[in-house]
PDB file of N, CA, C and O in Angstrom:
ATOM      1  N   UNK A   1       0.847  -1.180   0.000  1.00  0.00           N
ATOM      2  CA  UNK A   1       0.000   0.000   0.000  1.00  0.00           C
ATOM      3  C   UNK A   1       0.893   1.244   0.000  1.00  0.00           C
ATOM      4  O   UNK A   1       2.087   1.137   0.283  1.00  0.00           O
ATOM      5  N   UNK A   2       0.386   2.325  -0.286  1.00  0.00           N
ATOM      6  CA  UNK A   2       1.065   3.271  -0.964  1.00  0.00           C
ATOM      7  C   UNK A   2       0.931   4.323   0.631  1.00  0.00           C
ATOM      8  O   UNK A   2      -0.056   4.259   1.364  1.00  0.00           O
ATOM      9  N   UNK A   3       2.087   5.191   0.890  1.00  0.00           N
ATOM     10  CA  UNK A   3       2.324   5.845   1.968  1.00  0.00           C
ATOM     11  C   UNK A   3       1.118   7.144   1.951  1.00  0.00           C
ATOM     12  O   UNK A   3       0.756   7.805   2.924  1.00  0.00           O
ATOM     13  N   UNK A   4       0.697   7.249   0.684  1.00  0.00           N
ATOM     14  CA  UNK A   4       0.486   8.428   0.043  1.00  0.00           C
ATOM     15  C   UNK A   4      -0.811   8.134  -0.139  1.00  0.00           C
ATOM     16  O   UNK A   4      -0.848   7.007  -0.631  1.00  0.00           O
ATOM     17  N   UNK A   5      -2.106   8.646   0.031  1.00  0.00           N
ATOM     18  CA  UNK A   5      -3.333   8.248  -0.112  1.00  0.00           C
ATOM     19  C   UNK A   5      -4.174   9.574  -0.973  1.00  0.00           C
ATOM     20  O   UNK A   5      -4.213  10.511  -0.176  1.00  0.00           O
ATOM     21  N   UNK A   6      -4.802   9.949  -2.204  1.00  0.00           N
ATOM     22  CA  UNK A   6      -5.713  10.559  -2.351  1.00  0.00           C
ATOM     23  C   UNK A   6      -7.091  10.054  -2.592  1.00  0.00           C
ATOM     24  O   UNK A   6      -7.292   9.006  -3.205  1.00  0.00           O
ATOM     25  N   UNK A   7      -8.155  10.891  -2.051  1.00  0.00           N
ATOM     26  CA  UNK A   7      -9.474  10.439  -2.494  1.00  0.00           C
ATOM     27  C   UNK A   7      -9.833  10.901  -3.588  1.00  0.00           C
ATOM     28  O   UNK A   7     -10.448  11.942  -3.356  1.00  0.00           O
ATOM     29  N   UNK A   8      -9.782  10.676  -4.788  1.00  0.00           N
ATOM     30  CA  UNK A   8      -9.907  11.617  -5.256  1.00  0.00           C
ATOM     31  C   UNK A   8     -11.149  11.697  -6.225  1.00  0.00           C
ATOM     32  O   UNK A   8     -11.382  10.512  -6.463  1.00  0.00           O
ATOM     33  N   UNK A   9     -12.107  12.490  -6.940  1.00  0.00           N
ATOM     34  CA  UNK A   9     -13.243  12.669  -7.759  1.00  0.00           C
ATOM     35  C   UNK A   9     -12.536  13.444  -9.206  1.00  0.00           C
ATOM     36  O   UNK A   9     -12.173  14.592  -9.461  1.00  0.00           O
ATOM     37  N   UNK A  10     -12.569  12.069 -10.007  1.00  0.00           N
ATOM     38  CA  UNK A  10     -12.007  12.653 -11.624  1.00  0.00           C
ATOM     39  C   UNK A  10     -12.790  14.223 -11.974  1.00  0.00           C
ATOM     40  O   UNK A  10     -12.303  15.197 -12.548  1.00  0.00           O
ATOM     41  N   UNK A  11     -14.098  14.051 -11.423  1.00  0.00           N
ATOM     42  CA  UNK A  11     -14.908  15.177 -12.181  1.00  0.00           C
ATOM     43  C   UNK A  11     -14.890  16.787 -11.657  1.00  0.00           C
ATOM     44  O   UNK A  11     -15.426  17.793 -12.121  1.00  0.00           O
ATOM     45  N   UNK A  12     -14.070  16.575 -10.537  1.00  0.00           N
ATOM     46  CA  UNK A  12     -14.040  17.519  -9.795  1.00  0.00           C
ATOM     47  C   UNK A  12     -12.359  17.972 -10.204  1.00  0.00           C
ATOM     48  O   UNK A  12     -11.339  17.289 -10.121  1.00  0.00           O
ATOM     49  N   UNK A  13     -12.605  19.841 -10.812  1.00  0.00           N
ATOM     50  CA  UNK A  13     -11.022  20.086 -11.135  1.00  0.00           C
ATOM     51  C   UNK A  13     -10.210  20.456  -9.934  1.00  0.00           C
ATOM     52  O   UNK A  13      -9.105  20.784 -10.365  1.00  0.00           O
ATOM     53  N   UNK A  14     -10.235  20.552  -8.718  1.00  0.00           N
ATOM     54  CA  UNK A  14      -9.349  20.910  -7.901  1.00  0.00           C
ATOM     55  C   UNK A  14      -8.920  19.072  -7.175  1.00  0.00           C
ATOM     56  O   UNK A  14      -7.967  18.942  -6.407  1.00  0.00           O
ATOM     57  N   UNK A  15      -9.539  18.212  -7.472  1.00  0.00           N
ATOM     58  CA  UNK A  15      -9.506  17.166  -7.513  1.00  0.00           C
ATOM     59  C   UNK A  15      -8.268  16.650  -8.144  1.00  0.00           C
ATOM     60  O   UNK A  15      -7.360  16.009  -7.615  1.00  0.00           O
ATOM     61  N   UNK A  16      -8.449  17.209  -9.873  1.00  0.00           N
ATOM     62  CA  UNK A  16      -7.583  16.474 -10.375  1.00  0.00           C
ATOM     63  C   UNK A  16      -6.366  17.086 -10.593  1.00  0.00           C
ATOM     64  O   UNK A  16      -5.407  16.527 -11.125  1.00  0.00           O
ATOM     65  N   UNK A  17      -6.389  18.596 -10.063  1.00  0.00           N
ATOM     66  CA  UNK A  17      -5.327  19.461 -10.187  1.00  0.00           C
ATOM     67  C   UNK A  17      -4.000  19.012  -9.125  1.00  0.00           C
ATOM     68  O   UNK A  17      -2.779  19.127  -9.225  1.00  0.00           O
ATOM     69  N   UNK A  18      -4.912  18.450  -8.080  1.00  0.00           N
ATOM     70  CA  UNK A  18      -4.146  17.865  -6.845  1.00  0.00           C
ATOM     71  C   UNK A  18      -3.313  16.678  -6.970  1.00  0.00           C
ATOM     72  O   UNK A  18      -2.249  16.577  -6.360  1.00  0.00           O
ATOM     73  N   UNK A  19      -3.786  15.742  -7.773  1.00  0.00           N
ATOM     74  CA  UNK A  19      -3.507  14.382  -8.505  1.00  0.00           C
ATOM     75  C   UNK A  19      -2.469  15.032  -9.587  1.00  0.00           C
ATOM     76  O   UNK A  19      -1.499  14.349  -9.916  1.00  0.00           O
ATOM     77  N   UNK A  20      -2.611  16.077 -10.039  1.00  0.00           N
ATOM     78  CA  UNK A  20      -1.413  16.096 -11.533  1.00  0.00           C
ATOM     79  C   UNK A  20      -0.330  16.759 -10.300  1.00  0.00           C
ATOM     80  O   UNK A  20       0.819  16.373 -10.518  1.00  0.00           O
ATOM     81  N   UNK A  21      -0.399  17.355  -9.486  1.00  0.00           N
ATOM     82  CA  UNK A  21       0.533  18.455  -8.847  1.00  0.00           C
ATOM     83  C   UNK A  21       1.391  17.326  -7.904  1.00  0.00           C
ATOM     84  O   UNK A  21       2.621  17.316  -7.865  1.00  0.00           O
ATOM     85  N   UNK A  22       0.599  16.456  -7.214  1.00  0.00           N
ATOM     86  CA  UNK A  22       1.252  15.441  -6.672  1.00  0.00           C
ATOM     87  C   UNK A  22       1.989  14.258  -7.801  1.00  0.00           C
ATOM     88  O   UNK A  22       2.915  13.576  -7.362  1.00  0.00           O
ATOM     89  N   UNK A  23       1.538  14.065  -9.225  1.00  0.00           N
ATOM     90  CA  UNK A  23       2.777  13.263  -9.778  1.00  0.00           C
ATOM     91  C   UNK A  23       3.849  14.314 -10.260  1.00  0.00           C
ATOM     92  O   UNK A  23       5.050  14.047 -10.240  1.00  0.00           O
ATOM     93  N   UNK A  24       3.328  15.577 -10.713  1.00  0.00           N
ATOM     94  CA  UNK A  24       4.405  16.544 -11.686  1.00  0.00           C
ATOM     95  C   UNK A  24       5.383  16.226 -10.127  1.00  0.00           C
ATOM     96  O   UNK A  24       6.442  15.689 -10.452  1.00  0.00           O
ATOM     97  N   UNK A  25       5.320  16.353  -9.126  1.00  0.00           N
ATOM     98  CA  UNK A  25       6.578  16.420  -8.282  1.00  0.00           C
ATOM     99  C   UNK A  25       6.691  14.923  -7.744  1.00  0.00           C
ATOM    100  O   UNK A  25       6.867  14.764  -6.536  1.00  0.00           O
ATOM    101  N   UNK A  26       6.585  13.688  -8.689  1.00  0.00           N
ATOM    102  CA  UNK A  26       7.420  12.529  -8.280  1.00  0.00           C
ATOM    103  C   UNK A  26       6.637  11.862  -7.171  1.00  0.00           C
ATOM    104  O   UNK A  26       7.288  11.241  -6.331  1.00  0.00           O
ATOM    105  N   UNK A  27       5.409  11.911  -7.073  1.00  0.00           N
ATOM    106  CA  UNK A  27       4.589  11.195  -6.409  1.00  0.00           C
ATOM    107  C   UNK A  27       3.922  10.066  -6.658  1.00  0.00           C
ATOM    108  O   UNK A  27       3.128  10.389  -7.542  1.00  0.00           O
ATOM    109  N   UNK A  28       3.747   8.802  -6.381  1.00  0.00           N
ATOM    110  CA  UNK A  28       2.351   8.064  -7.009  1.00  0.00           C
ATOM    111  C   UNK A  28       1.657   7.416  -6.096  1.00  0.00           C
ATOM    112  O   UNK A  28       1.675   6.196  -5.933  1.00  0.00           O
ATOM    113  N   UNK A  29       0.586   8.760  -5.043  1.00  0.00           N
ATOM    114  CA  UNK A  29       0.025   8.110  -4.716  1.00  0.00           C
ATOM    115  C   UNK A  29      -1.121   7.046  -5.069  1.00  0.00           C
ATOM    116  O   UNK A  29      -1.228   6.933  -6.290  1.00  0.00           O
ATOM    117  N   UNK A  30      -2.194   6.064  -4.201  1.00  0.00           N
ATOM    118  CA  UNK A  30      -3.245   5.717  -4.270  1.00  0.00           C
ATOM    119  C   UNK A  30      -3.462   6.395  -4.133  1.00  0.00           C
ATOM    120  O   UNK A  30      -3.280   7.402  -3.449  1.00  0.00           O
ATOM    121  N   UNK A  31      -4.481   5.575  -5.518  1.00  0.00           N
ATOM    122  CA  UNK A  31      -5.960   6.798  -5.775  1.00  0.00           C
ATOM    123  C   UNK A  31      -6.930   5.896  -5.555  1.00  0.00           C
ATOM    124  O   UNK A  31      -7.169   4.832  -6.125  1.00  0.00           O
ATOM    125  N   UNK A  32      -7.679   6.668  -4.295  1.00  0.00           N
ATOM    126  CA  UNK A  32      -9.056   6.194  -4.427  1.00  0.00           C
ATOM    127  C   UNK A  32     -10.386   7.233  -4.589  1.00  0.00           C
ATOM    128  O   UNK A  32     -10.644   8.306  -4.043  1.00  0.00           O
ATOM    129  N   UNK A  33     -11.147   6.376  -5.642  1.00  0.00           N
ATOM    130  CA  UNK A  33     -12.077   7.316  -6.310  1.00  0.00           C
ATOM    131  C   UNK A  33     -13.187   6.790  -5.706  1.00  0.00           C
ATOM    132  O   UNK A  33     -13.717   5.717  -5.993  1.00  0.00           O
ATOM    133  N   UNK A  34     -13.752   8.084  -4.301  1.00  0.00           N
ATOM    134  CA  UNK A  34     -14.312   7.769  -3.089  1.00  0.00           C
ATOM    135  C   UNK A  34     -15.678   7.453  -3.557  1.00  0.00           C
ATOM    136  O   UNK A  34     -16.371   6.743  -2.828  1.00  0.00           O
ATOM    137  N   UNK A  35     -16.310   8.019  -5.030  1.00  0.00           N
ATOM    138  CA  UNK A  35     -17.424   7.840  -5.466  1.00  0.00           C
ATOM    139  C   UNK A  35     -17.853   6.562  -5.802  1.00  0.00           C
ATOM    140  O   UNK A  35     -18.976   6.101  -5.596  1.00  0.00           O
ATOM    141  N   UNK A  36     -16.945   6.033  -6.309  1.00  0.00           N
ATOM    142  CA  UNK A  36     -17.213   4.453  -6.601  1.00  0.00           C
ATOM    143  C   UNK A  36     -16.356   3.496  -5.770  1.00  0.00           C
ATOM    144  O   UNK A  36     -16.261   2.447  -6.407  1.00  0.00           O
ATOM    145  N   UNK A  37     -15.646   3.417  -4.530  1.00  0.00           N
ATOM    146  CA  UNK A  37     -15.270   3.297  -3.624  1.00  0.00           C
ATOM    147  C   UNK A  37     -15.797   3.694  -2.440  1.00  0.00           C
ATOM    148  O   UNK A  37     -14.859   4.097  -1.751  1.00  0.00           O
ATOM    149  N   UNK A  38     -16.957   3.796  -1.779  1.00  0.00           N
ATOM    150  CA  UNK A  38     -17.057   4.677  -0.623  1.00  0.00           C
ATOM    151  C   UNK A  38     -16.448   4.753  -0.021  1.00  0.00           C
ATOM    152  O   UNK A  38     -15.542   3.959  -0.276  1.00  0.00           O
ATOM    153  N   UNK A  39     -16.158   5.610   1.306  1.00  0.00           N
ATOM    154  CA  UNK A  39     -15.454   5.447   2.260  1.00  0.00           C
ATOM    155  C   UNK A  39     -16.528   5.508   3.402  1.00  0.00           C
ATOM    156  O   UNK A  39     -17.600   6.109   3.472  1.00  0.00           O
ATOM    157  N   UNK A  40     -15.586   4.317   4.646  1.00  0.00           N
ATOM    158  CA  UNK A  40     -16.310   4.792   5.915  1.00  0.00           C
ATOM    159  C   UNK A  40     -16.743   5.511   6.841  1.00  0.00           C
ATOM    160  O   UNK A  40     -16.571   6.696   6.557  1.00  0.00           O
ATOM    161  N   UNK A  41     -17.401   5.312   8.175  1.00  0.00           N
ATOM    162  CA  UNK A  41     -18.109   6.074   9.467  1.00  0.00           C
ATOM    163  C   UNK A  41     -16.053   6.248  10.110  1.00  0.00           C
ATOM    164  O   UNK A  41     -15.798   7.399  10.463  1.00  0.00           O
ATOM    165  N   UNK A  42     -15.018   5.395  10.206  1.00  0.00           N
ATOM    166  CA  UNK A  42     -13.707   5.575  10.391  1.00  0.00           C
ATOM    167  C   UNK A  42     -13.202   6.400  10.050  1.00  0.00           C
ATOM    168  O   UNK A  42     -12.816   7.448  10.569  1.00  0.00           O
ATOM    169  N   UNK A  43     -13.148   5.871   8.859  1.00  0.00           N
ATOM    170  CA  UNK A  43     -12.089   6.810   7.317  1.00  0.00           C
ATOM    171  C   UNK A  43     -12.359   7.944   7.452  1.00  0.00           C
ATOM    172  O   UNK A  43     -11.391   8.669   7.678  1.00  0.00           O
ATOM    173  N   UNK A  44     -13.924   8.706   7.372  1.00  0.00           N
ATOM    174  CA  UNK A  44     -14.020   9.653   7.686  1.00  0.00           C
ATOM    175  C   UNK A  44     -13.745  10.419   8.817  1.00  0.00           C
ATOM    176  O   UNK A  44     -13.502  11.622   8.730  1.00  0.00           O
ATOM    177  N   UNK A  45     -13.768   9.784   9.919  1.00  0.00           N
ATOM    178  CA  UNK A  45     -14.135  10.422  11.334  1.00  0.00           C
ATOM    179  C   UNK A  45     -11.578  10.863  11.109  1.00  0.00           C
ATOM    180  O   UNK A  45     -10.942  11.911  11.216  1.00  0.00           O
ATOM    181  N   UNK A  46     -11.167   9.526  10.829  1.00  0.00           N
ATOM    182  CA  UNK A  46      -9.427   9.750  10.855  1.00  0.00           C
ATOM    183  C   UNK A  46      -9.050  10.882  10.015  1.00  0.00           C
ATOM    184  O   UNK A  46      -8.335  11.828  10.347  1.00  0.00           O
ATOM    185  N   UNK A  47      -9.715  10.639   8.679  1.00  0.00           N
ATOM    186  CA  UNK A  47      -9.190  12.325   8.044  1.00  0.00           C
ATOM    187  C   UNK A  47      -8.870  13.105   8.654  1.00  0.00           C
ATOM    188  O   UNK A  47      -7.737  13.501   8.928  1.00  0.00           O
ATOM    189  N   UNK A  48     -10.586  13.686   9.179  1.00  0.00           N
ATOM    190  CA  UNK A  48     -11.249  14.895   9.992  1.00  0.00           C
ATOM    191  C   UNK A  48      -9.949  14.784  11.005  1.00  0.00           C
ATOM    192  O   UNK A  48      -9.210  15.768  11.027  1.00  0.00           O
ATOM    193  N   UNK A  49      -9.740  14.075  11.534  1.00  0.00           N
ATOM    194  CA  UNK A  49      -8.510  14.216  12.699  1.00  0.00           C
ATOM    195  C   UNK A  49      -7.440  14.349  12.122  1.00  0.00           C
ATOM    196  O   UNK A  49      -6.857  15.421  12.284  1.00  0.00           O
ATOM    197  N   UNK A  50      -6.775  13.228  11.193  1.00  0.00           N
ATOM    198  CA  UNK A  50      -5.471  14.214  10.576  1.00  0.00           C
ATOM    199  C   UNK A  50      -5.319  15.309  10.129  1.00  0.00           C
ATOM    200  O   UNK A  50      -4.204  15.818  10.247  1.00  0.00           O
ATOM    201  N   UNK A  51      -6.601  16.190   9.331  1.00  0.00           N
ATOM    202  CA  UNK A  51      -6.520  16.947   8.856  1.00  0.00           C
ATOM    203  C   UNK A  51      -6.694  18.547   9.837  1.00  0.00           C
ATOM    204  O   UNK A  51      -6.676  19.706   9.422  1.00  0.00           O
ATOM    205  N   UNK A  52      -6.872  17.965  11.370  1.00  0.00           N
ATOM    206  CA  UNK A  52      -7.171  18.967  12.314  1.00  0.00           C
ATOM    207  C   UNK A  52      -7.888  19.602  12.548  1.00  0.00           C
ATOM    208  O   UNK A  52      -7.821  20.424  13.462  1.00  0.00           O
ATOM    209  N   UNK A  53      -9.185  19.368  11.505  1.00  0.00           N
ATOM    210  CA  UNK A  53     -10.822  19.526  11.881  1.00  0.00           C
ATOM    211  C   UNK A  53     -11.356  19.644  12.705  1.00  0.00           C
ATOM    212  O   UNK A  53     -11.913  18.633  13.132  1.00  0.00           O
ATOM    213  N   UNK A  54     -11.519  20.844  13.403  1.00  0.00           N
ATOM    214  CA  UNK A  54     -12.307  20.540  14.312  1.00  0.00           C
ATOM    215  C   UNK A  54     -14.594  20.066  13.882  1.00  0.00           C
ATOM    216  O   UNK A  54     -15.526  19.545  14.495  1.00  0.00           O
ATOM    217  N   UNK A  55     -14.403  20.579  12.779  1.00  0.00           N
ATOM    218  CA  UNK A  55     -15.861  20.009  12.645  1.00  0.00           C
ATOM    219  C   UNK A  55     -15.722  19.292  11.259  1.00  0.00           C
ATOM    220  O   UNK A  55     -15.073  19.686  10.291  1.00  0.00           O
ATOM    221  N   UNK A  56     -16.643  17.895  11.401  1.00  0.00           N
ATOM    222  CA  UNK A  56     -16.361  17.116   9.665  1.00  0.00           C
ATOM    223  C   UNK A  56     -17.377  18.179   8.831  1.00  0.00           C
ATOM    224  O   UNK A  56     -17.567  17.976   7.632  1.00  0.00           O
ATOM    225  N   UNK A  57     -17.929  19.153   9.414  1.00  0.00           N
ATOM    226  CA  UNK A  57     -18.493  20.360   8.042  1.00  0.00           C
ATOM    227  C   UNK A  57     -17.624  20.732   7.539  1.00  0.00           C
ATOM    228  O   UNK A  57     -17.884  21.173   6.420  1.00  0.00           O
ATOM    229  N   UNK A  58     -16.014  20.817   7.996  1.00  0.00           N
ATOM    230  CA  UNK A  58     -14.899  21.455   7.273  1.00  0.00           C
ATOM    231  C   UNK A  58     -14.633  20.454   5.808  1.00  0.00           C
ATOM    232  O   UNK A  58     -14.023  20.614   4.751  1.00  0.00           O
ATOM    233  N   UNK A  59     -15.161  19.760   6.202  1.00  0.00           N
ATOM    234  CA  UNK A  59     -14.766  18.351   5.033  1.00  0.00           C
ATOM    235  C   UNK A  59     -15.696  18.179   3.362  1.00  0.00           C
ATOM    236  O   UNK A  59     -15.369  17.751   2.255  1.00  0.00           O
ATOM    237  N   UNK A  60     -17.204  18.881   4.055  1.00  0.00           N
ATOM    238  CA  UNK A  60     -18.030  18.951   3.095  1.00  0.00           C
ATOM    239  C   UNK A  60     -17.832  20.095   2.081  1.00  0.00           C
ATOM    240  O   UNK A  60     -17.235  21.164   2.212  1.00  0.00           O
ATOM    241  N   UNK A  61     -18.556  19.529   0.943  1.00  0.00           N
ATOM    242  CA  UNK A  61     -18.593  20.765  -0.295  1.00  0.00           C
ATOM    243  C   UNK A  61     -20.130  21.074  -0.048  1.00  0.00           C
ATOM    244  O   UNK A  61     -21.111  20.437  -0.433  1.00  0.00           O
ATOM    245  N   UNK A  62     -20.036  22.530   0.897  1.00  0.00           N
ATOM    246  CA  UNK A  62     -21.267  23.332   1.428  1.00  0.00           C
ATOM    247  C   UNK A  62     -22.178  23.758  -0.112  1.00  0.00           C
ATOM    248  O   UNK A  62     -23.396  23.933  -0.138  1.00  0.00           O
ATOM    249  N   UNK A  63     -21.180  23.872  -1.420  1.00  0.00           N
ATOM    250  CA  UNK A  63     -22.302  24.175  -2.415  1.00  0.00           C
ATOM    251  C   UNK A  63     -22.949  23.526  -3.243  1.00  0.00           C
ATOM    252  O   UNK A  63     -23.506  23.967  -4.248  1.00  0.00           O
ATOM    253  N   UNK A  64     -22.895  22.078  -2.739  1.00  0.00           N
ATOM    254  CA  UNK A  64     -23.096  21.019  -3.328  1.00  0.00           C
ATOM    255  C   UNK A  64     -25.245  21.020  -2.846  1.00  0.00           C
ATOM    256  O   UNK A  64     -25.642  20.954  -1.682  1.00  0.00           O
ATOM    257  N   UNK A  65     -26.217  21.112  -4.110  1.00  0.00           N
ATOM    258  CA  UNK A  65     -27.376  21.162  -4.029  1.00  0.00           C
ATOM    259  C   UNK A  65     -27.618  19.867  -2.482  1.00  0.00           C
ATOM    260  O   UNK A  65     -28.301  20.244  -1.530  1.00  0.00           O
ATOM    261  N   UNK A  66     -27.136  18.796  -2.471  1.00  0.00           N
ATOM    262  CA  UNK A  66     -27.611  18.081  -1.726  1.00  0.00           C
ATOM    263  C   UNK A  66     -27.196  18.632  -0.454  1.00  0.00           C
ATOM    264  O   UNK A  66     -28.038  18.430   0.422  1.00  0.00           O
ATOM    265  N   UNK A  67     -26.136  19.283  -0.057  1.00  0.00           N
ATOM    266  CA  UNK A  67     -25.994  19.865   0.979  1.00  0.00           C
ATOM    267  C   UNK A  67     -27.060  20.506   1.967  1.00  0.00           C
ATOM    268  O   UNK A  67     -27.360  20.413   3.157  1.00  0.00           O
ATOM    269  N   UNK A  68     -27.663  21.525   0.331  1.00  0.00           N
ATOM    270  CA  UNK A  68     -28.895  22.446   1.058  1.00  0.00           C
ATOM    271  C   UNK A  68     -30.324  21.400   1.217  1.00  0.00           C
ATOM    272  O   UNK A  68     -31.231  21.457   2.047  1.00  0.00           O
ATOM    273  N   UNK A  69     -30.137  20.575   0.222  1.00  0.00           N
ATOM    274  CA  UNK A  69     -31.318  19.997   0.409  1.00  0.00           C
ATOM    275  C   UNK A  69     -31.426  19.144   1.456  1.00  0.00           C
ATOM    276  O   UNK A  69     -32.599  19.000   1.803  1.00  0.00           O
ATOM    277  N   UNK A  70     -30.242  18.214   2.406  1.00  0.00           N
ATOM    278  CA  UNK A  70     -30.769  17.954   3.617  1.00  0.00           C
ATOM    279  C   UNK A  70     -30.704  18.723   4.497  1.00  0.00           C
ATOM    280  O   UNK A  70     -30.837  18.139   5.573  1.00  0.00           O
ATOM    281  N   UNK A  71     -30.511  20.149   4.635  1.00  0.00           N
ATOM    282  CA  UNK A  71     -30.432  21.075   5.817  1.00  0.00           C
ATOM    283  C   UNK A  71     -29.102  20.960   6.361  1.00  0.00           C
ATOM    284  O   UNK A  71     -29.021  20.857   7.585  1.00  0.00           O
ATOM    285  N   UNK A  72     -28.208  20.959   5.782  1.00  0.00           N
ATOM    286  CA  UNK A  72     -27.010  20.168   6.798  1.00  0.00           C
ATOM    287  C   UNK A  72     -26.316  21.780   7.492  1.00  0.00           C
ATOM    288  O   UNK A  72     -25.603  21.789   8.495  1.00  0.00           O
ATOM    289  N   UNK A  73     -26.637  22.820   6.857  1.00  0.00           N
ATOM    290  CA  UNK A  73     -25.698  23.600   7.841  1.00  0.00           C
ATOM    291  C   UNK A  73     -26.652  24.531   9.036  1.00  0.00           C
ATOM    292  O   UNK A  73     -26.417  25.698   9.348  1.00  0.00           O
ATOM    293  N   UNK A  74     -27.360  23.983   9.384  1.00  0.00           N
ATOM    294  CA  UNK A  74     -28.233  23.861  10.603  1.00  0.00           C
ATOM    295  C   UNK A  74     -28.085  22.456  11.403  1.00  0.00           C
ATOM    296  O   UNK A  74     -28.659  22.299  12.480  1.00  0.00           O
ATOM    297  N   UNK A  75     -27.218  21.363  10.769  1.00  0.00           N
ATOM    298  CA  UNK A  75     -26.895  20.214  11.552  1.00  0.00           C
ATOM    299  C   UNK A  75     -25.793  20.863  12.420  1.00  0.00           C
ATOM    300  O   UNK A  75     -24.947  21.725  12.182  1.00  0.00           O
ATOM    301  N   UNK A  76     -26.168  20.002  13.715  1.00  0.00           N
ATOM    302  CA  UNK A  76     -24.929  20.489  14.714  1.00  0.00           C
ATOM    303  C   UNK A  76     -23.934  19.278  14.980  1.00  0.00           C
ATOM    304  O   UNK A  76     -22.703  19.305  14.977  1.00  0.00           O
ATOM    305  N   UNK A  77     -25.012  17.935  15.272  1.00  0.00           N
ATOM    306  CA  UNK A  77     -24.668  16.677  15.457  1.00  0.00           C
ATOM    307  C   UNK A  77     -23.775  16.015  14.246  1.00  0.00           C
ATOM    308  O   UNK A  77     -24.112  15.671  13.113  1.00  0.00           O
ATOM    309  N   UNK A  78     -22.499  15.969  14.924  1.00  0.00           N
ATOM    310  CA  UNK A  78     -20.976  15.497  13.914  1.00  0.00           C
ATOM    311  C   UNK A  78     -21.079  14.123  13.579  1.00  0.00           C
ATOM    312  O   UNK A  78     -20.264  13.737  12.740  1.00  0.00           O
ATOM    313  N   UNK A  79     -22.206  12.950  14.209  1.00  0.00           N
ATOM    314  CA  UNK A  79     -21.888  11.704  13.304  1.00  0.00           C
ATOM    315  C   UNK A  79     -23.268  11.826  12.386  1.00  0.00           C
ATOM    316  O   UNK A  79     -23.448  10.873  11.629  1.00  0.00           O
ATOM    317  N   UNK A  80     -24.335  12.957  12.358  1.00  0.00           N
ATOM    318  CA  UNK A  80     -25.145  13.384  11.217  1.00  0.00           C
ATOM    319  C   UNK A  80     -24.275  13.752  10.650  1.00  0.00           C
ATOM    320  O   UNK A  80     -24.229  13.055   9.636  1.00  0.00           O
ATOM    321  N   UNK A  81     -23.191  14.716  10.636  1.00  0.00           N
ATOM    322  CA  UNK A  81     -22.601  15.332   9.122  1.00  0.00           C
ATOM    323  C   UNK A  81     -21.853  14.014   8.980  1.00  0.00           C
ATOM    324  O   UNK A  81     -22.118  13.602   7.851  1.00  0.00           O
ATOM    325  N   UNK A  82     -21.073  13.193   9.577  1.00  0.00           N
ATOM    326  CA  UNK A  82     -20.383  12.238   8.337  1.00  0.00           C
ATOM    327  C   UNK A  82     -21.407  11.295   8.433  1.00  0.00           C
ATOM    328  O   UNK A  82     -21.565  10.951   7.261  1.00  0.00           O
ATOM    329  N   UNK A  83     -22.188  10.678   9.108  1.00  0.00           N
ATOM    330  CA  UNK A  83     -23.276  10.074   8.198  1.00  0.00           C
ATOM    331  C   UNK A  83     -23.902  10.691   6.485  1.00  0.00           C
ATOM    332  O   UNK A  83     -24.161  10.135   5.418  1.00  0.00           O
ATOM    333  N   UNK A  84     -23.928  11.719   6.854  1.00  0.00           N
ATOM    334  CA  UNK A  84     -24.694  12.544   5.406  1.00  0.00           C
ATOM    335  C   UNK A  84     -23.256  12.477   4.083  1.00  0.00           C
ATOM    336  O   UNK A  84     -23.310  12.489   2.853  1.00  0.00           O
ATOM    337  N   UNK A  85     -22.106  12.409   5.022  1.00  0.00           N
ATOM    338  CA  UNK A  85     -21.298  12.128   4.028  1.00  0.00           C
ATOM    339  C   UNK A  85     -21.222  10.611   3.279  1.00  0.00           C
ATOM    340  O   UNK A  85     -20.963  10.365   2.100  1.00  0.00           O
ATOM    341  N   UNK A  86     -21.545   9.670   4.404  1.00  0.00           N
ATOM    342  CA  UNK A  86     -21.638   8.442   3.849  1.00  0.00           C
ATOM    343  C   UNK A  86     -22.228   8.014   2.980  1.00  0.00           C
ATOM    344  O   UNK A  86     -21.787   7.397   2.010  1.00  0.00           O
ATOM    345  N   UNK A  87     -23.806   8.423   3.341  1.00  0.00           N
ATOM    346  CA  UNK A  87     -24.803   8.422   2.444  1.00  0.00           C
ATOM    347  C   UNK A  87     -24.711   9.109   1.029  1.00  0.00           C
ATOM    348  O   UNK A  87     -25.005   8.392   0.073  1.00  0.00           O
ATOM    349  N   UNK A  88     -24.339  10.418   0.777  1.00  0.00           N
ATOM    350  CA  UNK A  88     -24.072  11.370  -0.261  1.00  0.00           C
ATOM    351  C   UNK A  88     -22.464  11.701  -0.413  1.00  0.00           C
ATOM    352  O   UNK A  88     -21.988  12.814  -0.186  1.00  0.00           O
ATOM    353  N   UNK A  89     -21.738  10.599  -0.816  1.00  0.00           N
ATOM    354  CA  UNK A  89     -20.473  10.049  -0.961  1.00  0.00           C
ATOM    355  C   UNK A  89     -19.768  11.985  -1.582  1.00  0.00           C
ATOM    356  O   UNK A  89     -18.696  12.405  -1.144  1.00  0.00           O
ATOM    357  N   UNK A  90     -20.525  12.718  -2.455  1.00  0.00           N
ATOM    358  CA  UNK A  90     -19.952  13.902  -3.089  1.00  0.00           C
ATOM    359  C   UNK A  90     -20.436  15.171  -2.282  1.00  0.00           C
ATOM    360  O   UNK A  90     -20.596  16.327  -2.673  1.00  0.00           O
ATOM    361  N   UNK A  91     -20.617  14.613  -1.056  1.00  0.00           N
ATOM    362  CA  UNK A  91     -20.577  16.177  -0.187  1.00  0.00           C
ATOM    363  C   UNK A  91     -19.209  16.128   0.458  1.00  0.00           C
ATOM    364  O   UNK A  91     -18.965  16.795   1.464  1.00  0.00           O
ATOM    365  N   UNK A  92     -18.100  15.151  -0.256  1.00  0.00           N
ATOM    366  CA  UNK A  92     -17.001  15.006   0.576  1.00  0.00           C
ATOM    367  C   UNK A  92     -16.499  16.119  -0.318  1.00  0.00           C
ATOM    368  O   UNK A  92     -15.377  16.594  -0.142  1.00  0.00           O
TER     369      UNK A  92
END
């Protein structure tokens, strides 16, 4: 397994800008393409901690229609937001 982990969404360009910027400098991480891969209630909750999150809303894409449509930034409860991530794999 590769030291180096991205999640990454082909369709999304800051996605794939991240993926070309990490090989142009001699990288190859795994790629996992979280959309057709999900990831877990874990995976998610360890990011959020490596990444020094204090809330997994830092994690979501707030302009993503499904966002507004379950109410999520009136959610307060943190295993509702990564549940909602689980469920709606592209509010990551």
């Amino acid at each position: 397994m590769s030291e180096l982990i991205i999640l990454h969404n082909p369709r999304c360009s800051k996605s794939r800008q991240t993926l070309q910027l990490l090989q142009d400098k001699g990288y190859t991480p795994e790629v996992i393409e979280y959309l057709k891969t999900p990831i877990d209630k874990m995976q998610i909750a360890n990011i959020i901690e490596l990444l020094g999150f204090s809330s997994a809303r830092q994690l979501m894409r707030k302009g993503e229609d499904a966002y507004k449509e379950q109410k999520l930034a009136k959610e307060e409860n943190e295993t509702a937001l990564i549940q909602a991530m689980i469920n709606t794999p592209k509010l990551i």
